[in-house]
N, C-alpha and C positions, 0 to 999 in steps of 0.2 A: 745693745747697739753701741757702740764705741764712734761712729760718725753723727755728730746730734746736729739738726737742722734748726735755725731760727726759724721762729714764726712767721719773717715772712719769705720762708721758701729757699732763700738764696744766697743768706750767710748759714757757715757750717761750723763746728770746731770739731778736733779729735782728741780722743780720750783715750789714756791708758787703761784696761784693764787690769793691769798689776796694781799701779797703786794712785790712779785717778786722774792724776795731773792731766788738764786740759789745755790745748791751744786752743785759742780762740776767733773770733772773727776773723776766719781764713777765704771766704767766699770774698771778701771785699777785693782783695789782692790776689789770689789765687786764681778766681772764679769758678773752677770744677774740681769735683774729689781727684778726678786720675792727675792732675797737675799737682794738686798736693801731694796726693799721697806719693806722686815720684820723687819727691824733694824730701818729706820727709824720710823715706827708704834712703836715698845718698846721706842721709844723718842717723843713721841708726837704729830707726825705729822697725818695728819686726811683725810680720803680720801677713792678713790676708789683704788682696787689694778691694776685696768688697766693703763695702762703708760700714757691714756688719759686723765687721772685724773674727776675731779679735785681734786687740793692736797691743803692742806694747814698746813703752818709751826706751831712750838708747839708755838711762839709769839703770830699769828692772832689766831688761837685757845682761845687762854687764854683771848684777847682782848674781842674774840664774848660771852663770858663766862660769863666774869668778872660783877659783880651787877655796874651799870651806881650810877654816883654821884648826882644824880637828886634830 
């Protein structure tokens, strides 16, 4: 699960699957995953919109992208 909920219910952060990195307390400011996760989409981030994910940050994105030095 890449959308992880605080204990009490109503803050949330999102997590990279590639390589972890979390935002955080996004429920305080945001208040719902689909408001997030539309904001974090206009930034880069690549995924499904289920909270299930999987998500991944505009970093790992650009890493799986980027032409190898081969």
């Amino acid at each position: 699960m890449t959308a992880l909920y605080a204990a009490d219910g109503v803050d949330f952060s999102l997590v990279c699957d590639g390589c972890g990195m979390t935002v955080d307390n996004l429920g305080a400011n945001l208040h719902n995953w689909d408001l997030a996760w539309s904001l974090f989409r206009r930034h880069g981030w690549v995924g499904t919109q289920s909270t299930g994910g999987p998500h991944g940050c505009p970093r790992c994105t650009s890493q799986a992208t980027a032409p190898s030095d081969r």
